[in-house]
C-alpha positions, -999 to +999 in steps of 0.1 A: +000+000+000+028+023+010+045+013-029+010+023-041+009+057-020+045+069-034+036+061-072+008+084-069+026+108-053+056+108-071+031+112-104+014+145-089+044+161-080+055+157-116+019+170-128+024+193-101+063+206-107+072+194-142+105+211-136+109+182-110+105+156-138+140+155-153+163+150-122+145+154-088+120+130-083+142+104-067+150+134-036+111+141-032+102+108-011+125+111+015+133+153+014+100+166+007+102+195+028+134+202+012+119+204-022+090+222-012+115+248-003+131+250-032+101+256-056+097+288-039+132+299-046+149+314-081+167+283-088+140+262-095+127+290-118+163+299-133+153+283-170+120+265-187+109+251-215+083+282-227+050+273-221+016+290-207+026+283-174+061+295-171+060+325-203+053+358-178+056+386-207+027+398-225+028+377-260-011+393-269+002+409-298+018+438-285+044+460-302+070+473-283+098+496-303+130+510-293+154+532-319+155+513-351+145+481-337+105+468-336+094+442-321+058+422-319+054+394-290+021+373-302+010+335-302+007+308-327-006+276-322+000+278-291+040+286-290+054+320-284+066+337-313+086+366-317+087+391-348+113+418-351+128+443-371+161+454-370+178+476-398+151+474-421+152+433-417+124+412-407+121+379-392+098+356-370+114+340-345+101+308-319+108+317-285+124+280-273+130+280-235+124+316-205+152+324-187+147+333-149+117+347-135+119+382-116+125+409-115+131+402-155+126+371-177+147+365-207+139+346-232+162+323-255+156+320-294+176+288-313+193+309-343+206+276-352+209+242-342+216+235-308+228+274-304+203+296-285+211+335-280+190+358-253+164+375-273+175+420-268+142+429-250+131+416-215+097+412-198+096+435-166+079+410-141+079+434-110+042+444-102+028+476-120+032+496-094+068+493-093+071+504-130+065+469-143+048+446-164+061+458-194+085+452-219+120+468-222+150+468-241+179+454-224+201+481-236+183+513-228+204+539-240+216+524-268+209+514-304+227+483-308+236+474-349+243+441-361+277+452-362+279+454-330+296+428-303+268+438-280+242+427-309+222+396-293+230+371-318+269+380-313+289+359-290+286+383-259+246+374-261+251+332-267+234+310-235+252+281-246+287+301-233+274+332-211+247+321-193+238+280-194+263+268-170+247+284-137+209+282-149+212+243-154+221+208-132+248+192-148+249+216-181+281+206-203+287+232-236+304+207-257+315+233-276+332+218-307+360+243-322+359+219-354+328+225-366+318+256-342+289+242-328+274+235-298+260+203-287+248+215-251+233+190-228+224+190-189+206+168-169+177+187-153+163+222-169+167+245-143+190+250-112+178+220-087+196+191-064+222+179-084+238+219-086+243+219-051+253+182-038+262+166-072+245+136-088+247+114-055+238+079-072+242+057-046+226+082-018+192+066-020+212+029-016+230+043+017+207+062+032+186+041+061+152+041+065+151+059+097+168+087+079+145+093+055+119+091+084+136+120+101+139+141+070+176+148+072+185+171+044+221+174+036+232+209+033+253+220-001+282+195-006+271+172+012+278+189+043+260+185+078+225+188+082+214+222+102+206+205+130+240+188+137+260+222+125+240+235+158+248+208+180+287+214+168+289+249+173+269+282+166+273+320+170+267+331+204+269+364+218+288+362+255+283+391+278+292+421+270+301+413+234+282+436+207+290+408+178+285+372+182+314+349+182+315+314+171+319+286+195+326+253+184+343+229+164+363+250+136+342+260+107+344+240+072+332+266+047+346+251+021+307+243+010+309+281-004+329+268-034+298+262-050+279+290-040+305+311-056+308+286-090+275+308-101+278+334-079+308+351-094+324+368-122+352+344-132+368+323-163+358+291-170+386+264-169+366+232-173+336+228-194+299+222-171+305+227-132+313+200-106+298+207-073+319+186-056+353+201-074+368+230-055+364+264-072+398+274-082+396+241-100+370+252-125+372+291-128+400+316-128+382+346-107+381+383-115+401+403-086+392+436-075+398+460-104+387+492-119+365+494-138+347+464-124+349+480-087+346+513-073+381+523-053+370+511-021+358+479-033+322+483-040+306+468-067+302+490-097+296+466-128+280+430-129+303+413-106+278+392-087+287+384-046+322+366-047+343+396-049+325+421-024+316+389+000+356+383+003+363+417+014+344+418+044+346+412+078+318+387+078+336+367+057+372+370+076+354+357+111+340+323+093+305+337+082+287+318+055+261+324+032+239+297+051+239+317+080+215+344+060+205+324+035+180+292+034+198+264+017+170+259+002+145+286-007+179+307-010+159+335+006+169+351+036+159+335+071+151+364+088+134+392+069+141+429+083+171+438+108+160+405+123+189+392+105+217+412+116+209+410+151+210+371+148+247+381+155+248+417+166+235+427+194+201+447+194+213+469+229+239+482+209+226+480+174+196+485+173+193+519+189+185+553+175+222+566+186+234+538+159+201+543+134+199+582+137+171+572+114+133+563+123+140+525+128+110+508+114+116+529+082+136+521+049+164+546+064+162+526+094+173+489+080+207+477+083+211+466+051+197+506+038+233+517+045+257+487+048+241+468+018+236+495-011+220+485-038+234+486-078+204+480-104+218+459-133+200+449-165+173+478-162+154+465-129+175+439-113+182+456-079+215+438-063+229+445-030+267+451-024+280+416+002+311+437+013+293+451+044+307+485+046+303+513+071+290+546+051+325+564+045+311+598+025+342+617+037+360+595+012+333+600-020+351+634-033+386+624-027+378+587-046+349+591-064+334+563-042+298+561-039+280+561-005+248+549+014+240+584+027+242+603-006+222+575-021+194+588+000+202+621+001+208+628-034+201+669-028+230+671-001+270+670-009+293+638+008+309+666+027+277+677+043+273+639+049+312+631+060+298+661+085+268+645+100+287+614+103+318+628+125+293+643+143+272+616+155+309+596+157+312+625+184+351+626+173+355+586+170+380+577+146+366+561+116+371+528+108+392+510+082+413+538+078+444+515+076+431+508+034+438+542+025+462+534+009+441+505-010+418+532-020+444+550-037+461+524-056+424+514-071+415+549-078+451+561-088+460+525-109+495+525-091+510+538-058+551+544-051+566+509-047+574+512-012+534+520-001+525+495-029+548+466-011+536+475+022+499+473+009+505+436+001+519+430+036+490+444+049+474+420+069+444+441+084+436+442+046+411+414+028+430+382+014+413+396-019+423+430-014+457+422-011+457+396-041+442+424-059+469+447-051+500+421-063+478+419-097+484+456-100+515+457-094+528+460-133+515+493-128+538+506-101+569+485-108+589+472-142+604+439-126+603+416-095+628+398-081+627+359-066+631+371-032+600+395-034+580+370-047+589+341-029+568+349+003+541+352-019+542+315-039+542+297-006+517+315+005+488+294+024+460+318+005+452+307-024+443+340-039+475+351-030+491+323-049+470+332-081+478+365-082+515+360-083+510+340-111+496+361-130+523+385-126+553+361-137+561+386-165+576+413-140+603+386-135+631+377-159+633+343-172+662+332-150+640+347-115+609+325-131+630+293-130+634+294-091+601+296-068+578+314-089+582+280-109+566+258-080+532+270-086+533+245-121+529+222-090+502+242-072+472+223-056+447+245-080+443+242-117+438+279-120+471+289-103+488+265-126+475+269-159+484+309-148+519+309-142+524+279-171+514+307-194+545+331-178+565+301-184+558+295-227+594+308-228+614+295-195+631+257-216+602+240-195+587+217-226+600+186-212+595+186-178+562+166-166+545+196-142+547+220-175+538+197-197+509+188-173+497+228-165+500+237-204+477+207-214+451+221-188+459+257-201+452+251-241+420+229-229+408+259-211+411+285-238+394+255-260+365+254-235+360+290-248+365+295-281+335+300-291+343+337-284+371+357-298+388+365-258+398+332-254+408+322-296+429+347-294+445+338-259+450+301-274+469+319-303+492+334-281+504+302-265+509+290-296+525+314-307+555+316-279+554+280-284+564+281-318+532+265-334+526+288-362+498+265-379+479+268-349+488+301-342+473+307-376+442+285-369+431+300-333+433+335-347+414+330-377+388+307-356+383+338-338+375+360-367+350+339-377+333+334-350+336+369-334+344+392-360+336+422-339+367+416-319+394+437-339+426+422-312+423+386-333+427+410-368+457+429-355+474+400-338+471+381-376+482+408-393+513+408-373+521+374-380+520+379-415+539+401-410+566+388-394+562+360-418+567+388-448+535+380-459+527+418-466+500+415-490+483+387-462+487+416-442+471+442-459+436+419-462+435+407-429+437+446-422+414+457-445+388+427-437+389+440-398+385+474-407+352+465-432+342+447-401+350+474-378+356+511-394+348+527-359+380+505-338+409+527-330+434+502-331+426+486-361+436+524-376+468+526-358+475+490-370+467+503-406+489+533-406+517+513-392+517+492-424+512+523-448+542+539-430+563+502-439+549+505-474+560+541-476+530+553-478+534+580-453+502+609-466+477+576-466+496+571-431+489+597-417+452+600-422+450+562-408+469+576-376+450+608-374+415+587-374+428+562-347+436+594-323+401+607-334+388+576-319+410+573-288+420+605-282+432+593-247+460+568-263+496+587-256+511+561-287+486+568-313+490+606-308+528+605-303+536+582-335+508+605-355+534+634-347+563+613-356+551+604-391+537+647-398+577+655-388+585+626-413+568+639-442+583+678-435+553+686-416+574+697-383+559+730-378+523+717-382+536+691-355+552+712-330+517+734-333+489+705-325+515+692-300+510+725-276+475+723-283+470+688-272+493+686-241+470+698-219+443+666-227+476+642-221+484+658-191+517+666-204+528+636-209+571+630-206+572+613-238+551+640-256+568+665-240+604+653-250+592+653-283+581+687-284+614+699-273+630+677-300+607+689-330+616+728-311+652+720-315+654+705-349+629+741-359+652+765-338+622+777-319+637+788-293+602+800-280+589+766-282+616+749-265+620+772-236+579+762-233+584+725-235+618+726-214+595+748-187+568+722-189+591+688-179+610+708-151+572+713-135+561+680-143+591+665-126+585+690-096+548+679-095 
C-alpha cells in the first residue's frame, strides 16, 4: 500500500512541478520538505521550456519599439513567437526556453541548431506599481547594430557560453571548435539538487530508513545537516560582546565553493561545473579592479557576490552564506534587521544613537546603509555583500559612492562626511588602515614602497591584497625571486594566483626558481596561470609544464566560441612556436567573433613577421570592413602604410585612430612622428602645444616637443616644452 501511495505521489508532483521531472524526483520521497523549499526559490525557476505556465511577458500581440528596432510578442498555435525588425530586416522568431523569473525574464531564441542567444528585450515581471509589467530593451540607451559585439546574436549574447552553465544541473557546452557548434546537454532544466550536492547515485542505496523518516536534508556539498552544525557549534553572543562569536568545532566553509561557481564573475577552466570540485579548479576569478569596482571595493559593474563577500569582515570571522541564507529557498531567514541581530547585538545596534534614522523605516534597515543597492540589466536591484560602514568623507577624494548620498541625493558627501563625525562624536573612523588601498584602485599604481607595504598588509582582505600584487605592473617594471617568494608559498590561495599572474615582472632566469613551484600548485587555475609566464622559461620537457600547459590550451578551447579566449590560445601557440595553430586560433576567432578587432591585428602581425605583406594588408582591410569605428585597427593600418612608404595615406589612418582614442599617448605620439617625417614639423610642433593639456603633459610628448623645437630652432617653443618637464618633474 505504502509502494502504491508513493507512485501516486511521485506522479502528482511531476503534474504538479514538471521542472521536477527531469532529475529530482528520486530526492522528493525522503526530502519533501526540502523540495517544497526550493520551488519557492529562483533556482527552480532559473530556466523552462516556454510554455503557458512558465511564459510571464505579454505575447497578446503587443508591439514594443525602441530606436530602429521593432518588435511584436504574439501566439501561434500555441507557442510564443517573436517578430522583429532590425535595420530594415524582418524575421519571426520561436521563443524556445524563458530564462529566470523576476525581477526580468529572458527569453532564449535557437538561431541555429543547438545554439540559443537571449532575445535583446526583457519582460519586466515586477508588479505595476513598481514600473512593471512591461516590456524593455535590455540596452536602454543604446541602439545596438548588427555590427555590434553587444548585438544579441553575437557571441557576448550566446546561452550556450554566457549564461547556461549556472541556470542548469549538470549543463556541459560541448563546444566543438571543429565544426563551431554547440552540442549542449544538462541533466535537469533548471538549477535543482544535483547543482548543489552533485548527482549522488548511490545516496538513496546508503541512506537508512530511519533517515529518511527523520527528514535529514544534507546541506550543499554534502555537508552537515542544520541540525547537527548546531549541535557542533553556533554564534553566540557572550556578555558584554556587541557581535556574536563562534563557539565550536572549527568551521568547514569550504561548502561556499559552489555558491561562488555561479555566484561570481570568473573564467571558465573546465567545461559544465562539478559541485563537488573545489572552485579554483574550475574558474579563474576576477580580482578587484577598476572598472569592475569602485576604489574602495564596491561593486560598480556586474560582478555578482564573490568579490565584495571576500572583502568583508563577515567573511574573515567564518561567516557563511547559510547563516543568512535558506539552503533551500535561498531566501533570507530572517526578513528585516532580524537578520543582523541574529549576531549583533540589538542593545547596541539597534538603537537610535546607531540608526539616527526612524528604525521601522527604509532609512532605518541595516542593510539601507551597509548593503547598497546597484540595479543591473534595467530592474534587477542587487545588493553590495562587502558590508561596509558609510564612508562619505572618502566619496570626493575617490569618487566612491555612499549609502547616505544614495538617499540624500540633494546634499554634498561633505555635508554627509559632517553629520557622520558628528554623530561619531570625534571617534575615529574605521578601516582607515586601506587608505592606501583606496588609492592604488582609484590612482591604478602607488610608489613601490606603499604599494609593497599594501601587500603585507594583513588588516587588509585576502582579496584586497591579491588584488593589489595583480596591479602591481602598474607601479613597478620587474620583480625579483626574493620579493615574490613569500608570496608563492603563500597558504592563501588567492595570493598564490595573483602571483602568477604576474610572472612577466620577473626575468626568465627569476621565473626558474620559486615562482616555478606553482606549475605544482594544488589549483588548476594557479597552474595553468603561471604555465602561461612560463611559454618561454626551456620547460617543454618537464612533466609539471607539460601537465599545467595541457590544462591551459583545454581551457582557452572550453571557450572558443568567443574571440577573448581564440585569441589567448593563439598566443600560446604562438610563444610555443606553433605557427599553424597560431594561424588557426586567430582565424577561428575572426570567424566566430568578427567584432573583436585584437584577433585581426594579432594576424596581421604574423603575417607580418612572416613577410607576408599583402596577407597583411587583407586581414587589415577585412577587420577594418568589419570594424571602421575601432581605433586600433587604424593605428595598426597606418603602421603598415608607413612600412609601405605610404606615409600621406599614413597619416590619415593615424589621425583617425587618435580621433577615436583620443586618450591613447602612442597613437597621438607616432601621428606626430610620421607629420615631422613627411616635412610637416611645424604643423607638429603646433597640434602638439595644443594637445598637451588633454595628455596631461605627458614625458614622452613632452620630449618630443622639445625635440621637434630644436630641430625648428624655436627657441620659444623649446624654452615652453623645457618649462613644462621641469614642472612635471617638480609635481
Amino acid at each position: 500500500m505504502m509502494k502504491y501511495f508513493l507512485f501516486i505521489y511521485l506522479v502528482l508532483t511531476t503534474l504538479l512541478f514538471p521542472s521536477l521531472a527531469a532529475g529530482n524526483t528520486n530526492c522528493v520521497s525522503c526530502h519533501e520538505q526540502a523540495v517544497s523549499d526550493w520551488q519557492q526559490s529562483d533556482h527552480a525557476k532559473a530556466m523552462d521550456v516556454a510554455s503557458p505556465k512558465t511564459v510571464l511577458g505579454d505575447f497578446s500581440g503587443v508591439e514594443v519599439s525602441h530606436y530602429t528596432q521593432m518588435a511584436k510578442f504574439y501566439r501561434r498555435e500555441q507557442k510564443f513567437r517573436i517578430t522583429f525588425t532590425e535595420a530594415d530586416n524582418t524575421k519571426d522568431y520561436e521563443v524556445k526556453y524563458t530564462f529566470g523569473h523576476y525581477p526580468l525574464q529572458q527569453y532564449l531564441i535557437e538561431t541555429s541548431e543547438g545554439k540559443l542567444q537571449v532575445f535583446p528585450f526583457a519582460w519586466d515581471a515586477r508588479r505595476r506599481e513598481e514600473g512593471g509589467q512591461n516590456w524593455y530593451p535590455l540596452y536602454a540607451q543604446e541602439d545596438i547594430q548588427p555590427n555590434d559585439r553587444l548585438h544579441w546574436q553575437q557571441p557576448l549574447q550566446n546561452w550556450n557560453g554566457m549564461c547556461a552553465d549556472c541556470h542548469s544541473d549538470g549543463l556541459i557546452r560541448n563546444y566543438s571548435v571543429k565544426t563551431n557548434q554547440f552540442d549542449t546537454s544538462w541533466d535537469n532544466i533548471n538549477v535543482g539538487c544535483q547543482s548543489c550536492h552533485g548527482k549522488m547515485d548511490d545516496h538513496g542505496k546508503k541512506a537508512s530508513s530511519s533517515e529518511a523518516e527523520s527528514g535529514k536534508a544534507l546541506v550543499i556539498n554534502n555537508a552537515l545537516s542544520v541540525d547537527e552544525q548546531k549541535a557542533l557549534g553556533q554564534w553566540l553572543l557572550g556578555e558584554g560582546e556587541k557581535i556574536a562569536s563562534w563557539h565550536g568545532a572549527p568551521r568547514d566553509n569550504q561548502f561556499m565553493d559552489t555558491c561562488f561557481a555561479c555566484h561570481s564573475l570568473r573564467t571558465p577552466i573546465t567545461d559544465g561545473i562539478d559541485p563537488n570540485a573545489a572552485f579554483l579548479d574550475q574558474f579563474v576569478p576576477f580580482l578587484l579592479a577598476p572598472p569592475l569596482y569602485h576604489a574602495d571595493g564596491q561593486i560598480k559593474e556586474e560582478v555578482y557576490v564573490y568579490g565584495s563577500f571576500l572583502q568583508s569582515k563577515m567573511y574573515a570571522a567564518g561567516v557563511n552564506c547559510l547563516d543568512c541564507h535558506d539552503p533551500h529557498t535561498m531566501k533570507v531567514k530572517v526578513q528585516g534587521n532580524g537578520l543582523c541581530l541574529q549576531c549583533h547585538s540589538s542593545e547596541e545596534y539597534q538603537q537610535d544613537a546607531h540608526i539616527r534614522h526612524e528604525i521601522n523605516s527604509e532609512a532605518g534597515q541595516c542593510v539601507s546603509c551597509h548593503m547598497p543597492e546597484t540595479t543591473y540589466m534595467g530592474v534587477d536591484a542587487r545588493r553590495d555583500h562587502s558590508f561596509k560602514v558609510p564612508r562619505p568623507d572618502l566619496s570626493a577624494k575617490y569618487n566612491t559612492p555612499n549609502s547616505c548620498n544614495g538617499c540624500h541625493t540633494s546634499q554634498s558627501s561633505s555635508w554627509a562626511a559632517e553629520s557622520i563625525t558628528e554623530w561619531r562624536d570625534g571617534a575615529a573612523l574605521p578601516d582607515a588602515s586601506q587608505e592606501d588601498f583606496l588609492a592604488l584602485m582609484h590612482n591604478g599604481s602607488l610608489p613601490i614602497g606603499r604599494h609593497f607595504s599594501l601587500i603585507k598588509n594583513e588588516e587588509i582582505s585576502v582579496i584586497g591584497r591579491a588584488s593589489a600584487i595583480a596591479m602591481l605592473p602598474n607601479s613597478v617594471q620587474q620583480l625579483s625571486n626574493n620579493e615574490v617568494a613569500p608570496w608563492v608559498n603563500s597558504q592563501h590561495d588567492l595570493i598564490r594566483l595573483a602571483v602568477a599572474g604576474i610572472g612577466q615582472l620577473l626575468p626568465v632566469e627569476e621565473r626558474l626558481k620559486s615562482y616555478k613551484r606553482l606549475l605544482e600548485d594544488k589549483y588548476k587555475a594557479v597552474r595553468l596561470t603561471a604555465a602561461n609566464h612560463l611559454l618561454d622559461a626551456g620547460l617543454q620537457n618537464q612533466a609539471a609544464f607539460k601537465q599545467a600547459l595541457d590544462t591551459l590550451l583545454k581551457a582557452n578551447e572550453v571557450s572558443m566560441w568567443r574571440g577573448e579566449s581564440a585569441l589567448n590560445q593563439s598566443m600560446v601557440y604562438l610563444q610555443l612556436g606553433r605557427l599553424q595553430e597560431t594561424l588557426d586560433s586567430l582565424r577561428h576567432g575572426i570567424a566566430v567573433d568578427p567584432y573583436f578587432e585584437p584577433n585581426y591585428v594579432n594576424l596581421a602581425d604574423v603575417y607580418r613577421n612572416l613577410g607576408q605583406g599583402e596577407k597583411e594588408a587583407q586581414t587589415l582591410a577585412q577587420g577594418l570592413d568589419k570594424n571602421p569605428t575601432s581605433a586600433v585597427l587604424h593605428y595598426a593600418h597606418g603602421m603598415h602604410l608607413i612600412r609601405q612608404q605610404k606615409k600621406s595615406d599614413a597619416i590619415k589612418a593615424l589621425q583617425q585612430a587618435v580621433k577615436l582614442a583620443p586618450e591613447n599617448v602612442q597613437y597621438v605620439y607616432v601621428y606626430f612622428l610620421a607629420l615631422d617625417s613627411v616635412e610637416q614639423t611645424k604643423k607638429a610642433l603646433r597640434e602638439l602645444k595644443l594637445a598637451l593639456r588633454r595628455y596631461h603633459y605627458h614625458p614622452q610628448l613632452l620630449q618630443l616637443g622639445s625635440n621637434f623645437a630644436r630641430k625648428m630652432n624655436d627657441a620659444k617653443a623649446l624654452t615652453y616644452f623645457q618649462n613644462a618637464q621641469r614642472k612635471t618633474a617638480n609635481e
